[in-house]
C-alpha positions in Angstrom: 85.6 136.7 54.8 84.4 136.7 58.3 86.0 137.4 61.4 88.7 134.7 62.5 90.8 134.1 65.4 94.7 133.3 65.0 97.8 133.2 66.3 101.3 133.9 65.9 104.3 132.4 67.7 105.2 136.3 69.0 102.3 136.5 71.2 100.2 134.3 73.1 97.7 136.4 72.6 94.5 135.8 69.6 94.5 138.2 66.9 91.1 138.7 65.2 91.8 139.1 61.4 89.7 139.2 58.3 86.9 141.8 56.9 83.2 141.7 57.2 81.3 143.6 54.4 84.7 145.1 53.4 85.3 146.6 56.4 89.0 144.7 57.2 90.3 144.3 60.5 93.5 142.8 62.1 93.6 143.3 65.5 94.9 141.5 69.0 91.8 140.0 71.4 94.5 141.2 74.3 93.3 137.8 75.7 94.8 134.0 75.4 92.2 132.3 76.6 89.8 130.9 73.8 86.6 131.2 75.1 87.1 134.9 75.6 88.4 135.6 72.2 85.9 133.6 70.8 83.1 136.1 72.3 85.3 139.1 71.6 85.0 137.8 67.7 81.5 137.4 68.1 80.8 141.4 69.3 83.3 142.7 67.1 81.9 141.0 64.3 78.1 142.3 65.1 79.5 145.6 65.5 81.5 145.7 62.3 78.2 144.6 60.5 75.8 147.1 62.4 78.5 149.9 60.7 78.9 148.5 57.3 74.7 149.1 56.9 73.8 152.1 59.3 77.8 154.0 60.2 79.2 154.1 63.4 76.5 156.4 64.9 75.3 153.2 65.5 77.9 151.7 67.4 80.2 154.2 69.0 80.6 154.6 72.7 81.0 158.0 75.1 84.5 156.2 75.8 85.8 156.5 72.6 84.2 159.9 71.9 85.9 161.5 74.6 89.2 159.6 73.5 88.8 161.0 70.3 88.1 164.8 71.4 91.2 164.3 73.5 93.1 163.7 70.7 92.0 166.3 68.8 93.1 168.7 71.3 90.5 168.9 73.6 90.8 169.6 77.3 90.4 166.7 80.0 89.4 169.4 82.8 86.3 167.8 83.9 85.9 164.6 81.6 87.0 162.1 84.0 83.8 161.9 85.9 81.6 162.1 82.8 83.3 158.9 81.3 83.4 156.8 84.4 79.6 157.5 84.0 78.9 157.2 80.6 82.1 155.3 79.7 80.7 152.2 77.8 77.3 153.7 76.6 76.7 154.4 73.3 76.1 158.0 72.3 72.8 157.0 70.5 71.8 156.3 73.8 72.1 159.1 76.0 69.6 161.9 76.6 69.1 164.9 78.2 67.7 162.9 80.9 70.3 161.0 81.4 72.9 164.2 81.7 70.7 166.0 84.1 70.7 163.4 86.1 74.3 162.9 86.3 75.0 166.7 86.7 72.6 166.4 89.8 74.4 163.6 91.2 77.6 164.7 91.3 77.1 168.3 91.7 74.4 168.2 94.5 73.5 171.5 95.7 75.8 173.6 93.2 75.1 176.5 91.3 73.2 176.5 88.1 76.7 177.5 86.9 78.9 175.2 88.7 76.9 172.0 87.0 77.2 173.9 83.7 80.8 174.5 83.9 81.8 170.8 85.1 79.0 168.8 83.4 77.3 169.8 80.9 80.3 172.0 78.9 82.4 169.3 78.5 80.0 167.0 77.6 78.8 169.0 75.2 82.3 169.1 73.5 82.5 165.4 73.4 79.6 165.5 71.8 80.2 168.5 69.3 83.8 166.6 68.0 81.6 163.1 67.7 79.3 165.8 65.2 82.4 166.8 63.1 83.9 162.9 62.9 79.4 162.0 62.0 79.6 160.0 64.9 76.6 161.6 66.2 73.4 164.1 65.2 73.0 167.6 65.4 70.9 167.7 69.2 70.6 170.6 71.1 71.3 170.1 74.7 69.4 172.3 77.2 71.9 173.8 80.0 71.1 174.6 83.3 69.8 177.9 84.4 69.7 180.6 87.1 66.1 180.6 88.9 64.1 183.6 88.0 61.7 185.4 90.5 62.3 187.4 93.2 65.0 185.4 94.9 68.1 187.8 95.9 71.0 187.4 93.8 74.1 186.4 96.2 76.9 189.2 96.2 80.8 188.0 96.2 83.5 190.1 98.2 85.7 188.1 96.0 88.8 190.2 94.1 88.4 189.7 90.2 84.8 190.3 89.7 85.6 194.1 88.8 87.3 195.7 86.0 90.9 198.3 87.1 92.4 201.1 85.6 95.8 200.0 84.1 97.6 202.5 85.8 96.1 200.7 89.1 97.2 197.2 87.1 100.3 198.4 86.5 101.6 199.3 90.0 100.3 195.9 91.6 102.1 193.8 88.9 105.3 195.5 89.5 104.8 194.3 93.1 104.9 190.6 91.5 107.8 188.3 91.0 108.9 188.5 87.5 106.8 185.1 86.1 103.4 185.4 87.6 104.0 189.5 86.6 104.0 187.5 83.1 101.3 185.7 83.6 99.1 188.8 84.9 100.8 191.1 81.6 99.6 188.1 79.3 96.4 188.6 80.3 96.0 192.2 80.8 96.7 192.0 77.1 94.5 189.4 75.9 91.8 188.7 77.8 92.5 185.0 77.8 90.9 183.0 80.7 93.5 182.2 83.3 93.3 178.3 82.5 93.6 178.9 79.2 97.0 180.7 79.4 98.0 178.3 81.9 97.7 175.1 79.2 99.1 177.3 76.5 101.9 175.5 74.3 104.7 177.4 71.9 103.4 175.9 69.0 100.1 177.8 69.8 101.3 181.1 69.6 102.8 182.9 66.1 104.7 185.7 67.2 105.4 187.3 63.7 101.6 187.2 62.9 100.6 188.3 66.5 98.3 185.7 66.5 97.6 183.3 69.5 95.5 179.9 69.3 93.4 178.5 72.1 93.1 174.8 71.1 90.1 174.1 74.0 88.1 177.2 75.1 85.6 177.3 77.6 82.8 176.6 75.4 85.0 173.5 73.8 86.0 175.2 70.9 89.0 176.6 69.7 89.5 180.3 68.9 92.6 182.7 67.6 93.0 185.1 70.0 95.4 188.9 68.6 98.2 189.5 70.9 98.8 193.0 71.8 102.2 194.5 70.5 103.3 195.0 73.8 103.7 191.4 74.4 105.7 190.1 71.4 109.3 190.5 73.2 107.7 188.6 75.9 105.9 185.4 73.8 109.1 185.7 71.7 111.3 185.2 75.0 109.6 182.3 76.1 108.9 180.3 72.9 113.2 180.3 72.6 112.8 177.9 75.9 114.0 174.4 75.0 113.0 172.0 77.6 110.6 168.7 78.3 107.5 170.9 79.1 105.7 172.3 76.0 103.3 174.8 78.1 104.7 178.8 77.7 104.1 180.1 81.0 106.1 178.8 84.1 106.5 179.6 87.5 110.0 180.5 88.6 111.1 176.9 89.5 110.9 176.1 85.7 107.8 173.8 86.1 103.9 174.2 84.4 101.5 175.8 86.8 99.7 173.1 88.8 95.9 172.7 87.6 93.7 172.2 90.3 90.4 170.3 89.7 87.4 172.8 89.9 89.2 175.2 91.4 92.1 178.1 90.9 94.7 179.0 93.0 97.9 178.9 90.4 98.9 182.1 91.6 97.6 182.7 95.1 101.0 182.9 96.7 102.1 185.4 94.1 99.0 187.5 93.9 99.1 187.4 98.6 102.6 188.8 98.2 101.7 191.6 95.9 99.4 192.9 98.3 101.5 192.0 101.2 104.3 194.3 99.7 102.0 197.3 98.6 100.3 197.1 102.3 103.3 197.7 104.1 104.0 200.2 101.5 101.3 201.9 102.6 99.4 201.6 99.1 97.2 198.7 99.7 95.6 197.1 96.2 93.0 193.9 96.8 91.0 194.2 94.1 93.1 192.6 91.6 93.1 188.4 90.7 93.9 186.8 87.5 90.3 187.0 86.5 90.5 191.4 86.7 92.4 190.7 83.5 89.6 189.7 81.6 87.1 192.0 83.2 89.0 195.0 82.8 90.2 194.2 78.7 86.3 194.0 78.0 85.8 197.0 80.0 88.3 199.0 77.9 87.7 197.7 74.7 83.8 199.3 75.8 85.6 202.5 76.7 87.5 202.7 73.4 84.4 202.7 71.5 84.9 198.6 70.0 82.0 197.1 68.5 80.5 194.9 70.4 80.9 191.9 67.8 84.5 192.5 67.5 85.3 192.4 71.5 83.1 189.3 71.8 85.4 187.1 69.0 88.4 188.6 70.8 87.2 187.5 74.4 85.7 184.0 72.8 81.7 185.3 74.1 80.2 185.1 70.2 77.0 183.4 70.2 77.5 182.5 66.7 80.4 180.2 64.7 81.7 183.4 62.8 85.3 184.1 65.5 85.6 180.0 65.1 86.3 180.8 61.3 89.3 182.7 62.3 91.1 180.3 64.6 94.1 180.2 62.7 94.3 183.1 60.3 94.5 186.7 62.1 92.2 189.3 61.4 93.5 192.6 61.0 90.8 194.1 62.4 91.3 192.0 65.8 95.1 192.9 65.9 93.8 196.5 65.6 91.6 196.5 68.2 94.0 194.7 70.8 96.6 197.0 70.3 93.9 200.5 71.5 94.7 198.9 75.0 96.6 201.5 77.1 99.8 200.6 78.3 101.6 202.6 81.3 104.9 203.7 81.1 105.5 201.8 84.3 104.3 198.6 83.0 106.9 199.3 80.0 109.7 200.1 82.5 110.0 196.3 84.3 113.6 195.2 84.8 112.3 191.9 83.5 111.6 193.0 80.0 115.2 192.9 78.9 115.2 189.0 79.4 111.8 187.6 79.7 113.1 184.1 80.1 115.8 185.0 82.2 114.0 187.1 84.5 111.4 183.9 84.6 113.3 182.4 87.2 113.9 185.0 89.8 111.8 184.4 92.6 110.4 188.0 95.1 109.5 186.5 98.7 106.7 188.6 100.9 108.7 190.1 102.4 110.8 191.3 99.8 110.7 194.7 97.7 
């Protein structure tokens, strides 16, 4: 039967109610005025029809794709502005017109990579998880690139861009208060990106297995990641903490690290007083961030002879789908490889390795040794 509007003596509110080409529906107009239900009924039930002949490739908005990805997991980093844009259009309808024009707009004068990272990568996970739930077609969107020619290449002075010894890693992160030291161990051991560590939960990570699951990855997929054996006391330590926040890695007040849109700074203050206290020890280190992590596990994984397929599923760079097979069930091969990471008797020797979760909460000011 078609679409009707009633009412029940709970609400003031119109309820639509009935099925149109089997497709039932009873659901509240959120409105008591007539006139607007009525019009309400009238899309809802063209809409409904439109999906009963063609699906709801037809009919489904960039609203309720990203709602959807977000509740599959996804990461929000970045989607705001894309759905105040593209909010109420339907995904039939955008192009890569329209997406270059938007990354243009509100990235004016950014890098190739900047509009990439904030535009065109999250978009393109909306539109990857609208694929899987046939939402949308296969389409392959065009990113941005660098400009080739002769134009220099800019140069950073920026720590992080360079891989370290972990002998070097190791005396700067026992400069560190004990739970950004964490944070810096973490991912000296598995290359994660910092933000992803940042946003990881307990029920992510499978100690016994070694096996570590990055729900929303950079590229908007999710990947397993091996942990090293050196970190199972501490993942162990801090999946035992029972509190209202489910992400892993704290800083010493007890709260999640603050995310910062389109930028990083989580452990600025921590990293600063590392090199404050090595300085005026008269053993300055600068070139370490939270990004040397990553450069340096590729780096050694190089040096200990790794193919270069396996180190690209373990650091989430392959090309093809073959490291999104494995997002739940470890490899052996990856726990292998993880584990022909050096680790310096120093690093081994923290005080805070005897109580992770404890330690967690001791804080080391600048000034402090």
């Amino acid at each position: 039967m078609p679409l009707k509007l009633v009412r029940r003596r709970e609400s003031p509110n119109w309820i639509l109610q009935g099925s149109v080409r089997g497709l039932k529906v009873r659901e509240s107009t959120k409105t008591s005025d007539r006139d607007a239900a009525e019009m309400i009924r009238i899309v809802r039930e063209q809409r409904l029809l439109q999906e009963s002949i063609f699906g709801k490739k037809v009919s489904v908005t960039f609203q309720e794709a990203a709602d959807a990805y977000l509740h599959s997991g996804g990461s929000p980093r970045y989607l705001s502005t894309l759905t105040e844009a593209f909010g109420s259009k339907l995904l039939r309808e955008i192009n890569q017109r329209d997406i270059d024009a938007l990354a243009f707009k509100l990235y004016e004068g950014a890098l190739p990579e900047t509009r990439n990272r904030q535009c065109y990568t999250p978009f393109i996970a909306v539109w990857n998880n609208a694929i899987k739930n046939d939402w949308a077609d296969l389409r392959k969107w065009q990113r941005p690139r660098k400009p080739k020619g002769t134009a220099r290449r800019r140069t950073s002075s920026r720590s992080g861009n360079r891989p370290v010894e972990y002998d070097r890693a190791a005396v700067f992160v026992s400069n560190m208060s004990p739970a950004p030291a964490m944070v810096m161990t973490a991912l000296f051991y598995t290359g994660m990106r910092p933000i992803e560590l940042f946003t990881l939960e307990a029920a992510d990570v499978n100690v016994d297995k070694r096996w570590i699951v990055v729900c929303s990855s950079k590229t908007g997929e999710a990947r397993g990641v091996p942990m090293h054996e050196f970190l199972v006391p501490l993942f162990a330590s801090l999946k035992a903490r029972r509190d209202k926040y489910r992400q892993l890695f704290r800083t010493y007040r007890g709260r999640p690290y603050t995310l910062f849109e389109g930028r990083g700074g989580q452990l600025k203050g921590s990293i600063s007083g590392a090199r404050e206290r090595l300085a005026r020890a008269m053993d300055p280190i600068n070139d370490i961030s939270p990004y040397t992590a990553r450069h340096s596990v590729s780096t050694q994984l190089v040096v200990n002879g790794v193919h270069q397929h396996i180190k690209d599923q373990i650091l989430g760079h392959a090309a093809d789908d073959m490291s999104r097979l494995y997002t739940n069930v470890p490899r052996e091969s990856l726990l292998q490889t993880i584990n022909t990471l050096p680790v310096p008797d120093l690093w081994r020797s923290l005080d805070w390795w005897k109580d992770p979760l404890l330690a967690s909460r001791t804080h080391v000011k600048w000034g402090g040794s």
